[in-house]
Every structure is written in C-alpha cells, then in structure tokens.
C-alpha positions in Angstrom: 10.2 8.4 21.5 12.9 8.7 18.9 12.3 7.8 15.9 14.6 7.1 12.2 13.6 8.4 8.9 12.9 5.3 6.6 14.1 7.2 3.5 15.1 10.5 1.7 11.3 10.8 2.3 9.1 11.4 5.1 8.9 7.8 6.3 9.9 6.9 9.6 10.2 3.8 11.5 9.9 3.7 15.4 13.0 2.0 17.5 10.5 -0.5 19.2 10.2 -1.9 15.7 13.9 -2.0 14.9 14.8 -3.9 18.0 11.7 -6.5 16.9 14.6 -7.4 14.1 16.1 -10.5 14.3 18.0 -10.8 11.3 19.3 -9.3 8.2 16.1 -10.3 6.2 13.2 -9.0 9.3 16.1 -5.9 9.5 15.6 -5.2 5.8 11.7 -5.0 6.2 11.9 -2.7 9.3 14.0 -0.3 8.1 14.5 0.2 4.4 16.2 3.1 2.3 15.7 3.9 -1.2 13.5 5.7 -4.0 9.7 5.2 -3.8 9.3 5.8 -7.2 11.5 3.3 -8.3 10.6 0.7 -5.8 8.3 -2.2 -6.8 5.3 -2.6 -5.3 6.4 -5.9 -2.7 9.7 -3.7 -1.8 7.1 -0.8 -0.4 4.8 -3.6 1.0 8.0 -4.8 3.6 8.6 -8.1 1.8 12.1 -8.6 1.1 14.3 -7.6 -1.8 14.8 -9.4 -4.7 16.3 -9.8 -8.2 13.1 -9.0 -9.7 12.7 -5.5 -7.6 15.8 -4.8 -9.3 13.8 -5.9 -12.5 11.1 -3.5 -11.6 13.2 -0.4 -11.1 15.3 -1.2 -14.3 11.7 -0.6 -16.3 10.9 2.1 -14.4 14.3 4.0 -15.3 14.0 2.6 -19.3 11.0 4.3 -19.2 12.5 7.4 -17.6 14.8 7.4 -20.5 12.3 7.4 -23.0 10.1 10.0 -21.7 12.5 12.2 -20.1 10.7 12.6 -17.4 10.8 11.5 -13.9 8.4 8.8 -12.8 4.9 9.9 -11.2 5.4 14.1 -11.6 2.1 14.5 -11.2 2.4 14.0 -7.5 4.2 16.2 -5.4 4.8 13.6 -2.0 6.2 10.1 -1.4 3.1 8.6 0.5 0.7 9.1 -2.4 3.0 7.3 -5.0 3.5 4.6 -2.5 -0.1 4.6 -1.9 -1.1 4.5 -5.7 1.7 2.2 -6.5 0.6 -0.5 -4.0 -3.2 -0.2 -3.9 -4.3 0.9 -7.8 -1.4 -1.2 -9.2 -0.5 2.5 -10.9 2.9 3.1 -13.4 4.2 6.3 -14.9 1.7 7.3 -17.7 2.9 6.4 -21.0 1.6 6.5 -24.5 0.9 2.6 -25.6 3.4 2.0 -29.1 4.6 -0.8 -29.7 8.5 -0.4 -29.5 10.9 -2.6 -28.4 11.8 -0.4 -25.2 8.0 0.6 -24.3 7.3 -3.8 -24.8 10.5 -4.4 -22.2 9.0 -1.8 -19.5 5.5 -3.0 -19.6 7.1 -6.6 -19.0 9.4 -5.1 -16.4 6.8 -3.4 -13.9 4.4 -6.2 -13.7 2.7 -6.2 -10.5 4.2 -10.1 -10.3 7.6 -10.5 -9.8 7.1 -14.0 -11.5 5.9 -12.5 -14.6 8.7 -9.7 -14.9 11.7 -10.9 -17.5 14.8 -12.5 -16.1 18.0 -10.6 -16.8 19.2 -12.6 -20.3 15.8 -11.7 -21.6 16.1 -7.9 -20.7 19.4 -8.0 -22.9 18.1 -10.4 -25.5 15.9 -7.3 -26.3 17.9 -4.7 -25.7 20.5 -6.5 -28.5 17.4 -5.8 -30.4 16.7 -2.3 -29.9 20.3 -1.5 -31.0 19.9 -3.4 -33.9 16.6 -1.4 -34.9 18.9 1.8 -34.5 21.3 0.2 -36.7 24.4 0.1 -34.2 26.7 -2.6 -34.7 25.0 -6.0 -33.9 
C-alpha cells in the first residue's frame, strides 16, 4: 500500500488513515508536517494545534539562540526525540542561571500547555531583557 511521509523525517502515515479524516481538525492529526524538535509534546501526541504549541516552539528556538546550538544534538534520528520528548518529558540540556531568557524558556516548554506564558507575557519579558542590555526601553 502506498503510503505519505508525515514529515521531513521518516514518519509516514498510511492512506487508510487519511481517508478515516473527516475534517480539518481529524486531517490535522492524521497527517501532520513540521520539525520534531520544535514540536511540543501534544502536537507529536496527534492532539490538535494550538497557540500554546506555538508557545512551546518559541522557547525551544529562544533557547536555540542562547546556546547556539540546535535542539537535542545528541541524537542523530527523529523517532528518539519524539520518543524522549513525549515519554521522559525531556528538553534541550541547558545549564540552570537565572536570566531573564533561560526563566522565559523554562516557562515556555512546560509539559502543560496551561502553564506555558500567554503571548503579552512572553513580550512583557522580553521588554525586560532589552532593558538589562541597556537598549532603548
């Protein structure tokens, strides 16, 4: 049977499954595209996206931008971060400080979407961090 790749990765989703779709929302679940290692943990579980995936990834890339290095190196395939992500609850390592920018991705990859920041918070702090670096505030 034919089957089409779910992402860049090697993550396929049969046809059978695709025609079980009813709507936008059941299509989203069945066949999804994106980067797993910016993907928050209910994305890669089939639920549905939401603002606060977006949330999720947003931390995910701060932190890229403070480590300069991309998120999970360590492993080398797209089914063991989606594995570790999911089951072990597992971010990018990270050295705890206590820095505006290492405080707003910490809040931003929280397993629960609830407790992730809304979007006015996210730039409430980041007004802060330029502040701290002495830009115009």
């Amino acid at each position: 049977m034919r089957e089409l790749l779910r992402s860049s990765s090697d993550f396929k989703v049969n046809l059978e499954d695709q025609k079980q779709c009813t709507n936008m929302i059941s299509l989203w679940s069945c066949y999804w595209k994106g980067t797993i290692a910016y993907a928050a943990p209910e994305l890669l579980k089939g639920e549905p996206p939401t603002l606060k995936c977006d949330i999720y990834s947003l931390g995910i890339t701060i932190w890229q931008m403070v480590y300069r290095k991309s998120p999970y190196e360590q492993w080398n395939d797209s089914e063991t971060i989606l594995y570790n992500v999911v089951k072990y609850d597992v971010r990018p390592k990270y050295e705890y400080r206590k820095d505006l920018l290492t405080k707003l991705f910490e809040k931003c990859w929280q397993r629960s979407p609830s407790c992730r920041p809304e979007i006015m918070e996210i730039l409430d702090i980041l007004r802060g961090v330029e502040c701290s670096f002495e830009f115009s505030c």
